[in-house]
C-alpha positions in Angstrom: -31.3 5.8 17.5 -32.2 9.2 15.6 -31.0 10.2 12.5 -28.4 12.7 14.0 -27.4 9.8 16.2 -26.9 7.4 13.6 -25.0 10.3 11.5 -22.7 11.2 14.0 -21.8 7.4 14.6 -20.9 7.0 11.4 -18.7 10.0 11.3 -17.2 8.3 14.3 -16.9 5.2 13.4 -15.5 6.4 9.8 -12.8 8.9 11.6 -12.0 5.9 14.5 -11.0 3.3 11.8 -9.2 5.8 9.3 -6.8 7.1 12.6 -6.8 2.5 13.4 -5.5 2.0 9.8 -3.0 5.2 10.4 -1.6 4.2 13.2 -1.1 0.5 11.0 0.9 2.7 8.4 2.7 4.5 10.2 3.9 1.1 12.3 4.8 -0.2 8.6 6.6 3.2 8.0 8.5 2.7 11.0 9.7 -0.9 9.8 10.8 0.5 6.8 7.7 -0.3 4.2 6.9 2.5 1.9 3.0 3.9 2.7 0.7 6.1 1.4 1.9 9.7 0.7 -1.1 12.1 1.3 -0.1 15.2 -0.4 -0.3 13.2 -3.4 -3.9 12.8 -2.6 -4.3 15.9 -1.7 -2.5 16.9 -5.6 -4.8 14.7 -7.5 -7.8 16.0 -5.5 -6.6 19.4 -6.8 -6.3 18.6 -10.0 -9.9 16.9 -9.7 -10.9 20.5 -8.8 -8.9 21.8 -12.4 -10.9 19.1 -14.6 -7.8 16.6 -15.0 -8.8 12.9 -13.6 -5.9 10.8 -14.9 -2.0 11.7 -14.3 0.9 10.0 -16.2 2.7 10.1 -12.9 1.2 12.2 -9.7 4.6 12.8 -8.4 5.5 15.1 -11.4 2.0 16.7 -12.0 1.8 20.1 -10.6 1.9 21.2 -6.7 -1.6 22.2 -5.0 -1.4 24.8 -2.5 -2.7 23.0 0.4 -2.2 19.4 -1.1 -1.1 17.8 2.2 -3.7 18.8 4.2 -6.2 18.1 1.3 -4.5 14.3 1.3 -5.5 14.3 5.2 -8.9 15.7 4.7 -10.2 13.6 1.4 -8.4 10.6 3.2 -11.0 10.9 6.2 -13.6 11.9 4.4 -13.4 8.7 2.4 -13.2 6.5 5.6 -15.9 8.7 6.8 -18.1 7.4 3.4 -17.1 4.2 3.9 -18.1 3.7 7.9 -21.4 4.9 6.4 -22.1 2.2 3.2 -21.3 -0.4 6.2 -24.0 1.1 7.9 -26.3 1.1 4.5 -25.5 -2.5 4.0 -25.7 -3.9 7.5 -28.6 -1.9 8.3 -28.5 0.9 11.3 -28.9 -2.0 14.0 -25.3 -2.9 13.2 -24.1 0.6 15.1 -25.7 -0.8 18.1 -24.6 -4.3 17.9 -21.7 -4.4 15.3 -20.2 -7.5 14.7 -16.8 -8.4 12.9 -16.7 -10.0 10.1 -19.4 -7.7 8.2 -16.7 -5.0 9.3 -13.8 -6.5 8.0 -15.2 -7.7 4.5 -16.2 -4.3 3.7 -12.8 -3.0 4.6 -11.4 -5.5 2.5 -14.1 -4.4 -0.3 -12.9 -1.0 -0.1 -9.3 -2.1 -1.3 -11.5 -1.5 -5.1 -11.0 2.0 -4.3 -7.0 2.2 -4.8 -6.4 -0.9 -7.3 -9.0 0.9 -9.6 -9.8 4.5 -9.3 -7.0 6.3 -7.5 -3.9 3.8 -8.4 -4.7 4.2 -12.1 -5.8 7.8 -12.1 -2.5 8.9 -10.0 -0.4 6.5 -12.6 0.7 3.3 -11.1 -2.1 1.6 -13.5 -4.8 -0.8 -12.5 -4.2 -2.8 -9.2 -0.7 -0.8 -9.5 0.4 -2.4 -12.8 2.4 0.0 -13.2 4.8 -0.3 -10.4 7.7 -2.6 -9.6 6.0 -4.8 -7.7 2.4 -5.3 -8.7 1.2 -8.2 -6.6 3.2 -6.7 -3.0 1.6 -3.6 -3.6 -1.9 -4.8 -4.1 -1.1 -7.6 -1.3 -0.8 -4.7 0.8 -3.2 -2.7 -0.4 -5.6 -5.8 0.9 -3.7 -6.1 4.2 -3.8 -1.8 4.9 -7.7 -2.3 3.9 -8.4 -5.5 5.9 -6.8 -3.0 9.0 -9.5 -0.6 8.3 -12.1 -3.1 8.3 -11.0 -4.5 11.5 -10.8 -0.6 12.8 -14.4 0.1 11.9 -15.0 -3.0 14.3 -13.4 -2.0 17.0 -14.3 2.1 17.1 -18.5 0.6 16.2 -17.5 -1.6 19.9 -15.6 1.6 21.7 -18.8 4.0 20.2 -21.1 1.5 21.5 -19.3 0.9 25.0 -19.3 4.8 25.5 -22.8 5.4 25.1 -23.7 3.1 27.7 
């Protein structure tokens, strides 16, 4: 597999599994579970841009012109980034022959990103301390990033089937 090969089955793999683990949230939206709002991605990824990290509460920071669609596109990007450090740790090989549980256990890695950089930064604290409900919401934190795990598996299979 060449380089551009390899690169554009990451992007694949990375935009297959973010759409797998949206389809997920937007199941648990239907039954009534709060999800992740994207435009306030998209406002602290604004404010990123302006030089101000942490927010006291991202709901009542400033509106970004654009912020929903920068929600959509950082949120992709990110799955995008991390299809590829599965790739870096299992080795190129594993976009030929991927397997599941090296999938799903860096899915379930990537849960650090929320409890500790975007949870905090946005306001809700460290592993959402600051919230109601600490333990649900990092429960399902775990659960929506198991989901993408499990997504990387399966578009890494439906990739792979295609090809041949």
């Amino acid at each position: 597999m060449s380089s551009l090969q390899e690169a554009s089955t990451i992007v694949l793999i990375g935009i297959g599994a973010t759409a797998f683990m949206d389809a997920w949230l937007s199941f648990l939206k239907l039954m009534g579970v709060p999800t992740l709002n994207l435009a306030m991605v998209g406002r602290w990824v604004g404010h990123l841009g302006r030089g101000r990290v942490a927010h006291a509460a991202i709901g009542k920071s400033a509106p970004i012109p654009g912020e929903l669609a920068w929600g959509w596109l950082t949120h992709y990007a990110v799955g995008v980034a991390f299809a590829g450090l599965l790739a870096k740790v299992q080795g190129a090989g594993w976009l030929q022959n991927p397997t599941v549980l090296p999938a799903v256990l860096v899915g379930m890695c990537t849960v650090v990103a929320p409890l500790f950089v975007m949870q905090p930064a946005m306001g809700a604290g460290f592993a959402a301390s600051r919230t109601p409900t600490p333990l649900k919401n990092c429960f399902r934190s775990l659960a929506n990033h198991t989901v993408f795990g499990l997504g990387l598996y399966l578009s890494a299979v439906a990739i792979e089937w295609a090809a041949q």
